[in-house]
C-alpha beads as a LAMMPS data file, in Angstrom:
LAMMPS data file: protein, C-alpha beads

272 atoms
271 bonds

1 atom types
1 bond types

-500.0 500.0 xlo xhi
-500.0 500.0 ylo yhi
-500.0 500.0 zlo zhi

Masses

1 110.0

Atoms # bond

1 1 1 -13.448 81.805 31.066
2 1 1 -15.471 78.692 31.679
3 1 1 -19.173 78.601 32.348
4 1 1 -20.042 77.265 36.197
5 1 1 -21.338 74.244 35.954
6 1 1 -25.180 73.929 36.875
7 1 1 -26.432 72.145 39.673
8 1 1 -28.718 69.625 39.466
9 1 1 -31.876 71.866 40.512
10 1 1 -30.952 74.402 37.926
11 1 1 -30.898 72.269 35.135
12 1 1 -33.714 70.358 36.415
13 1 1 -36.176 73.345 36.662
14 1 1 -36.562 73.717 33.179
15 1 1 -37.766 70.005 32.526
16 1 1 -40.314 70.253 35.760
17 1 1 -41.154 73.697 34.915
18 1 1 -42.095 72.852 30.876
19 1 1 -44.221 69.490 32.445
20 1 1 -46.238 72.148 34.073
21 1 1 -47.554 74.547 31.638
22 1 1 -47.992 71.285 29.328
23 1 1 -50.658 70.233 32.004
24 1 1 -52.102 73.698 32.346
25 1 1 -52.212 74.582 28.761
26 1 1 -53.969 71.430 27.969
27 1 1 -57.124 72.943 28.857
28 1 1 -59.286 69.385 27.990
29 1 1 -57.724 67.164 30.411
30 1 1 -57.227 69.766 33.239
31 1 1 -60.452 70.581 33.233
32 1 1 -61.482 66.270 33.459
33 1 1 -58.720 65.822 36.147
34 1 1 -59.549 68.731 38.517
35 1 1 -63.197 68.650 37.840
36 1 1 -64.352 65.205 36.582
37 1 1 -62.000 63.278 38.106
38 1 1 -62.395 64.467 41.610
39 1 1 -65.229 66.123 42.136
40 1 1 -67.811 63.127 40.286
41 1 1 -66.018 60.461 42.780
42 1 1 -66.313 62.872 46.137
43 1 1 -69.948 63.465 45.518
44 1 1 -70.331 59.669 45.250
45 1 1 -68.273 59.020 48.851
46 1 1 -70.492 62.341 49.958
47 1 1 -74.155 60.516 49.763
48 1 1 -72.724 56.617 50.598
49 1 1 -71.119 57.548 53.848
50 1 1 -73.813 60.889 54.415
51 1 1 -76.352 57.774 54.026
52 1 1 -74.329 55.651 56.412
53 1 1 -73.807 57.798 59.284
54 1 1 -77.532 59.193 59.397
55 1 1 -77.871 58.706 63.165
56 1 1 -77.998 55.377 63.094
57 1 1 -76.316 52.918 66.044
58 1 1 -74.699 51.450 62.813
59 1 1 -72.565 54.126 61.763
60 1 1 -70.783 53.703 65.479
61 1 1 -69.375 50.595 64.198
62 1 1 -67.108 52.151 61.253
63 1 1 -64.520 52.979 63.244
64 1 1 -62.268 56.050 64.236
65 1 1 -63.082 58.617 62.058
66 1 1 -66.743 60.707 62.421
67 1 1 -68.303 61.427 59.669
68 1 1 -66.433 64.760 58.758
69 1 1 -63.211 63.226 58.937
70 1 1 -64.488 60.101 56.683
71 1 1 -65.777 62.855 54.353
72 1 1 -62.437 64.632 54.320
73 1 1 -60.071 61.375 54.114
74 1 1 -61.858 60.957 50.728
75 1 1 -61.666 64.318 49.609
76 1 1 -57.693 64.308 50.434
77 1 1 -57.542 60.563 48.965
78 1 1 -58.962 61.562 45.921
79 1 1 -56.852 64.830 45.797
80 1 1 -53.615 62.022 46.458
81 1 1 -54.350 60.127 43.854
82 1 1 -54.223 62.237 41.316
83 1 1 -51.421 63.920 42.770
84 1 1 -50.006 60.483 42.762
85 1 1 -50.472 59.080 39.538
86 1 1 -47.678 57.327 37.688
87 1 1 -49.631 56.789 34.517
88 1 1 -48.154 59.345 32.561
89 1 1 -44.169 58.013 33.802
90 1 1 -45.281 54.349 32.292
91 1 1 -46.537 55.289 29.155
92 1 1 -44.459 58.111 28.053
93 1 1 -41.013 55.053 28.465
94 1 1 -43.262 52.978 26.649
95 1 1 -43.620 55.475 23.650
96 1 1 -40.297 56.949 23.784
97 1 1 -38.808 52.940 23.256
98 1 1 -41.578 51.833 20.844
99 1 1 -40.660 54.428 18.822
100 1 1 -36.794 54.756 19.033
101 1 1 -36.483 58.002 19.912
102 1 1 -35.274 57.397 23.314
103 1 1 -31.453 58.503 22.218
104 1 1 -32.291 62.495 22.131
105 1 1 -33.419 62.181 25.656
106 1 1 -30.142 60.095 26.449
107 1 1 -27.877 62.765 25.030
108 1 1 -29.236 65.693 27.499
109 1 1 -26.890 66.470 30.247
110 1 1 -29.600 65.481 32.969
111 1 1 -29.704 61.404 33.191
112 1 1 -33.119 60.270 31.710
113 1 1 -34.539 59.234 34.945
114 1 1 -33.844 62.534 37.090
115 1 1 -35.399 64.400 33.663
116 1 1 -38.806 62.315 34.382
117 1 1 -38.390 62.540 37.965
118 1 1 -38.609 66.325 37.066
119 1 1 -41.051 66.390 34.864
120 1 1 -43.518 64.269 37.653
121 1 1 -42.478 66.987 40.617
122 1 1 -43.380 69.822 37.967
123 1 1 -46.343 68.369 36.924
124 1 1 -47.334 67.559 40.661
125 1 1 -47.297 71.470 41.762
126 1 1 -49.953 72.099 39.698
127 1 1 -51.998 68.646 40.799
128 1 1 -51.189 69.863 44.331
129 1 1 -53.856 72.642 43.558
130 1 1 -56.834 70.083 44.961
131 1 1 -55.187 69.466 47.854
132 1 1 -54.469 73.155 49.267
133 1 1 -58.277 73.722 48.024
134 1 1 -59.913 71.091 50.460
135 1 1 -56.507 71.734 52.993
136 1 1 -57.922 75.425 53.498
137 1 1 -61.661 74.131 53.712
138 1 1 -60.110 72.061 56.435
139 1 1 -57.681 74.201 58.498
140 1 1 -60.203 76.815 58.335
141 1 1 -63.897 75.582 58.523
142 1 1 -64.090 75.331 61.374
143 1 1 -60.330 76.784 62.697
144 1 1 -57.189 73.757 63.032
145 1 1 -54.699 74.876 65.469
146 1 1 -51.543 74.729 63.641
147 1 1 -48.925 72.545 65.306
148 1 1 -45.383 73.394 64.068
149 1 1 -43.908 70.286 64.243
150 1 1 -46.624 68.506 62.979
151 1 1 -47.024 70.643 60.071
152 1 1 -43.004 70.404 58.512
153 1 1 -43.625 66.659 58.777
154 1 1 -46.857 66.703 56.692
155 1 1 -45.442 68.419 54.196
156 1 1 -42.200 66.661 54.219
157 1 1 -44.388 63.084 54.063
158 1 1 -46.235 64.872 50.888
159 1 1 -43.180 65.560 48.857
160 1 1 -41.857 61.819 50.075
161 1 1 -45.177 60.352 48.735
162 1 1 -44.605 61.810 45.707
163 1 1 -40.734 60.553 44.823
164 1 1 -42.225 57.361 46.146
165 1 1 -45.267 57.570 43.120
166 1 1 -42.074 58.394 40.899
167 1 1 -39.681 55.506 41.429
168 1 1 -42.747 52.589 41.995
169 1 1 -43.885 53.936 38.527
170 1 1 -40.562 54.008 36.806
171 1 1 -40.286 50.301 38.494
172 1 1 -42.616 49.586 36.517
173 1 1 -42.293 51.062 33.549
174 1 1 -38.660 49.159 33.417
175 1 1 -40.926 46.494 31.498
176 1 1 -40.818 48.805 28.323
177 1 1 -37.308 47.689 27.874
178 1 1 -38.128 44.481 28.054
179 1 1 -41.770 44.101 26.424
180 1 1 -42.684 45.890 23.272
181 1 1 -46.356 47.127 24.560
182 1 1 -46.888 47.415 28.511
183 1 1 -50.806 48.029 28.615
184 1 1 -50.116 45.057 30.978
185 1 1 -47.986 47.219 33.376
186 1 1 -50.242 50.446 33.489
187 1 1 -53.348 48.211 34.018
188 1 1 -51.260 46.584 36.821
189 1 1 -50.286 50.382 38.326
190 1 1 -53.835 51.745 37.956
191 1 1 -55.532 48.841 39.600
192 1 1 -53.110 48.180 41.993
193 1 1 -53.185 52.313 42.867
194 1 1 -57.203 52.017 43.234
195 1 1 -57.261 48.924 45.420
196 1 1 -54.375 49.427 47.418
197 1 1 -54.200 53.043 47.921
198 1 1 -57.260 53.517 50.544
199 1 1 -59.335 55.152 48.051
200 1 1 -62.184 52.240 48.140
201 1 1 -62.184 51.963 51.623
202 1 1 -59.854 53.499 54.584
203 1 1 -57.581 50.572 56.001
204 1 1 -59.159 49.935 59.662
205 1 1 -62.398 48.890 57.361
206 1 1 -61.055 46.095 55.598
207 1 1 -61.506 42.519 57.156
208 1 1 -58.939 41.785 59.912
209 1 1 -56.613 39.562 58.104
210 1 1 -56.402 42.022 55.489
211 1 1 -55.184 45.154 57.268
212 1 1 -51.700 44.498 57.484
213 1 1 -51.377 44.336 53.557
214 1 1 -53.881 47.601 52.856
215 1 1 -52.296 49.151 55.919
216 1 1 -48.694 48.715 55.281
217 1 1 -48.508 48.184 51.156
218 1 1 -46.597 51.025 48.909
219 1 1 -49.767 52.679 47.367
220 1 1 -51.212 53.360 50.783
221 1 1 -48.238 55.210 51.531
222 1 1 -48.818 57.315 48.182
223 1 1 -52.278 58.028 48.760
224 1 1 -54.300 57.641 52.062
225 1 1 -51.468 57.131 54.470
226 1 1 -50.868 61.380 54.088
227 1 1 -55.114 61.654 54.036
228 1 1 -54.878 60.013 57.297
229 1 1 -52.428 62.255 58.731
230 1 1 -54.452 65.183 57.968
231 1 1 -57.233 63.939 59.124
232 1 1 -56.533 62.514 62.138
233 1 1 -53.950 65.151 63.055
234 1 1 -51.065 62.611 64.665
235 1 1 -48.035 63.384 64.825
236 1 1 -46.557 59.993 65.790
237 1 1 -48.631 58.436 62.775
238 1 1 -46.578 61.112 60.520
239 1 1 -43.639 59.645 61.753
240 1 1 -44.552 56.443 61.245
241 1 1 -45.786 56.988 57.833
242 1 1 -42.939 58.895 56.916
243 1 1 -40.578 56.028 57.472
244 1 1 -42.259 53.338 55.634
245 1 1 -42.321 56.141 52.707
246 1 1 -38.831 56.913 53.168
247 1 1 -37.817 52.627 53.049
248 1 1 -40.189 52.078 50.340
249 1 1 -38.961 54.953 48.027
250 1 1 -35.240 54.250 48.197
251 1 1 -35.917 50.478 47.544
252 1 1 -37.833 50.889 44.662
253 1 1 -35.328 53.892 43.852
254 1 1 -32.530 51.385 43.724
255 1 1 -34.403 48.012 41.929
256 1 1 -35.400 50.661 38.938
257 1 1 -31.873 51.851 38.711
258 1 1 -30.577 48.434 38.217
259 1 1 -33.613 47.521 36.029
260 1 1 -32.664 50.590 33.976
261 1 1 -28.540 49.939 33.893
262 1 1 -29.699 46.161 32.393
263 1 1 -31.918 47.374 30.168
264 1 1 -29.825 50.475 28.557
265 1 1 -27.533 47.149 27.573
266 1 1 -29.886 45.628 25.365
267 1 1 -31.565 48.895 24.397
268 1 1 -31.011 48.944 20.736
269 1 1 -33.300 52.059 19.689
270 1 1 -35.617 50.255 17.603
271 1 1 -38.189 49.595 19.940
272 1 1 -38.131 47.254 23.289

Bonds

1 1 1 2
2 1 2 3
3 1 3 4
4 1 4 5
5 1 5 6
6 1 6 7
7 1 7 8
8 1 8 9
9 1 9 10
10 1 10 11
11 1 11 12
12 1 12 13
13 1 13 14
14 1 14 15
15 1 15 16
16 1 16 17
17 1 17 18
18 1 18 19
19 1 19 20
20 1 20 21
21 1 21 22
22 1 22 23
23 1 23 24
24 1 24 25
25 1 25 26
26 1 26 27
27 1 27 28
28 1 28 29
29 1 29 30
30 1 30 31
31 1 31 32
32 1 32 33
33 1 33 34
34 1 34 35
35 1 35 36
36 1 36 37
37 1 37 38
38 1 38 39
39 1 39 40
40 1 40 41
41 1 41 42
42 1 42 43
43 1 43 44
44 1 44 45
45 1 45 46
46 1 46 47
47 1 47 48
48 1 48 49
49 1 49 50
50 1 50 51
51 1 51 52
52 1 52 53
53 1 53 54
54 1 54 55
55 1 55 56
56 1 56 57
57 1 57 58
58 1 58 59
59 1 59 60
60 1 60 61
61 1 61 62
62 1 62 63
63 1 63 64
64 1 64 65
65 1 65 66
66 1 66 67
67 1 67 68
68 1 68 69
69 1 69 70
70 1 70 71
71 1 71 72
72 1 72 73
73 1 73 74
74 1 74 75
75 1 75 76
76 1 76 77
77 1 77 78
78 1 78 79
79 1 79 80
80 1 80 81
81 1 81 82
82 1 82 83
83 1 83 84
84 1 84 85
85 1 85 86
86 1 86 87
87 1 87 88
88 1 88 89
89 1 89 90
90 1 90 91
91 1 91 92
92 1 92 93
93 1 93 94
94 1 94 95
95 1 95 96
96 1 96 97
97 1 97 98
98 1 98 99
99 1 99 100
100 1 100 101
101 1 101 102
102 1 102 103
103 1 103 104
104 1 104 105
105 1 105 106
106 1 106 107
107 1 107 108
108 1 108 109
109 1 109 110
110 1 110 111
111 1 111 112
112 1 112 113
113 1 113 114
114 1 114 115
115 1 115 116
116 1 116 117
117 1 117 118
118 1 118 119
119 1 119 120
120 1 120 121
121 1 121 122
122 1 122 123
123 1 123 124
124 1 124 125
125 1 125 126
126 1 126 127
127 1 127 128
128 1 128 129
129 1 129 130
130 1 130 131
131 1 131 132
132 1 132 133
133 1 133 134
134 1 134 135
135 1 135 136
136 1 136 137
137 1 137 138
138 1 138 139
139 1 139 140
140 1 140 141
141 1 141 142
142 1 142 143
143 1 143 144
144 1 144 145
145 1 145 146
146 1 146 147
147 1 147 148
148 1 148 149
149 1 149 150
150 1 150 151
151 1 151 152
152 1 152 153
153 1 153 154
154 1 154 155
155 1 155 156
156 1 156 157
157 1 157 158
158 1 158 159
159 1 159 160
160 1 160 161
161 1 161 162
162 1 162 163
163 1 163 164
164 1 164 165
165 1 165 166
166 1 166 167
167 1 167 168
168 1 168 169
169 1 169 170
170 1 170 171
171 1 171 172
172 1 172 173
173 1 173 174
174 1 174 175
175 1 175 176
176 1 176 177
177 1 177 178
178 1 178 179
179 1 179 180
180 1 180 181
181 1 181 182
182 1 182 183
183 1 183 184
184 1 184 185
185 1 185 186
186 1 186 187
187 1 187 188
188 1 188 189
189 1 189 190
190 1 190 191
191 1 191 192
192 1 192 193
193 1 193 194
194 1 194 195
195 1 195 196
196 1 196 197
197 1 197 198
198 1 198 199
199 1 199 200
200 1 200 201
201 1 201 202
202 1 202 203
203 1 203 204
204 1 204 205
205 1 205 206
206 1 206 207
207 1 207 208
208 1 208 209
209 1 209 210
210 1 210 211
211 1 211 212
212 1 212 213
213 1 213 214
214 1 214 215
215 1 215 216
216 1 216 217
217 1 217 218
218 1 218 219
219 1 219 220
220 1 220 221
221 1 221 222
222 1 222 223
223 1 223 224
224 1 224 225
225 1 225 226
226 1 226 227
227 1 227 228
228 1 228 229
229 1 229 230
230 1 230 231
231 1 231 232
232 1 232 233
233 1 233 234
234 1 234 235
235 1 235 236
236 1 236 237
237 1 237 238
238 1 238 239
239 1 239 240
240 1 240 241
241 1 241 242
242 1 242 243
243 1 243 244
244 1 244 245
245 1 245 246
246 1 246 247
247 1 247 248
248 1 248 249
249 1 249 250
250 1 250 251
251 1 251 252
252 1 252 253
253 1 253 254
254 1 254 255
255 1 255 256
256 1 256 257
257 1 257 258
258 1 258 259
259 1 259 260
260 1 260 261
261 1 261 262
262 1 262 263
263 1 263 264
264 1 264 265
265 1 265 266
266 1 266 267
267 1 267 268
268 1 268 269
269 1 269 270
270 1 270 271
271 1 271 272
């Protein structure tokens, strides 16, 4: 009697579910990324815009958000983008085709690309911890009345942002096939993450010809764009936000999967 055939999910699971202990058991680095890595930039944000908003007619003039919501759309940035972070998709290709030993990975019955897309959602569950921290500081202190609709969509936006991280990342990472180092490429995602994702400074800040790009570019949509929606608690700007993730992560979906068809042709498993 033949065995049922798994479905995607189930053989999936194991590959997201291995990517997360690896990140837990690695005591060093969880402790810099939860700790280091969040809570050193937040206290920074904490006294510059604590500083800027001491009852001063100035502090009017920064825009929408008062001075708890400014101090929460950096905590929830800062949660994003390390949630969001396709360093680790870039430079594990990079190794993997360096070295040759791409062709295990190619054998598995899971195509290469779903097994890293699984690996990033696995790994993301436990980077998710940051958020649901300052999320229940949040809902909680003081109360946020929880809107059902808006709340599916927030979530939904959340696990959008993070297929979008995925397939921007593996975009980019296509260069491995095609360069033999890319410290080019993961300098390009980092600083192109930091400037562009609304981490520096929310998007109604930035000079008036510039807020169409830092408003409507892909790494806002990874990283401030679901801040924002917390924040602000609006619905329509869920919506909103949720399409342009949507369109952005099926386009880049689509570019990588040609870039990666092209380059499996001239892969030759002796690095680039």
């Amino acid at each position: 009697m033949s065995r049922p055939r798994l479905t995607f999910l189930e053989s999936s699971l194991p590959y997201a579910v291995n990517a997360a202990r690896l990140i837990v058991m690695d005591r060093g680095m969880f402790v810099a990324d939860f700790f280091l890595a969040t809570t050193v930039p937040f206290l920074m944000q904490f006294l510059i815009w604590s500083y800027l908003y001491q009852g001063s007619s100035i502090s009017r003039s920064f825009g929408v958000l008062s001075l708890s919501q400014t101090l929460f759309y950096y905590a929830f940035s800062i949660a994003f983008g390390r949630l969001n972070n396709g360093y680790d998709v870039v430079s594990n290709l990079s190794l993997n085709v360096r070295e040759g030993t791409l062709e295990p990975h190619l054998l598995r019955p899971v195509p290469y690309p779903l097994q890293k897309l699984a690996d990033f959602m696995g790994g993301g569950v436990v980077y998710s911890v940051p958020i649901i921290l300052v999320l229940a500081v949040f809902v909680f202190i003081p109360p946020v009345a929880l809107n059902s609709f808006f709340w599916p969509g927030w979530v939904l936006l959340v696990v959008v942002s993070q297929i979008l991280c995925f397939t921007l990342s593996w975009t980019v990472a296509m260069m491995s096939l095609w360069l033999v180092r890319t410290d080019f490429a993961l300098s390009l995602l980092t600083t192109s993450a930091a400037f562009f994702g609304g981490e520096l400074l929310p998007p109604y800040l930035w000079p008036e010809w510039l807020r169409p790009l830092m408003s409507y570019n892909p790494f806002r949509f990874m990283i401030s764009a679901p801040a924002q929606a917390i924040v602000t608690m609006d619905g329509g700007f869920v919506m909103t936000a949720l399409a342009w993730t949507s369109f952005y992560a099926i386009a880049f979906g689509c570019l990588s999967a040609f870039l990666w068809r092209q380059g499996m042709k001239r892969y030759r498993g002796a690095g680039g």
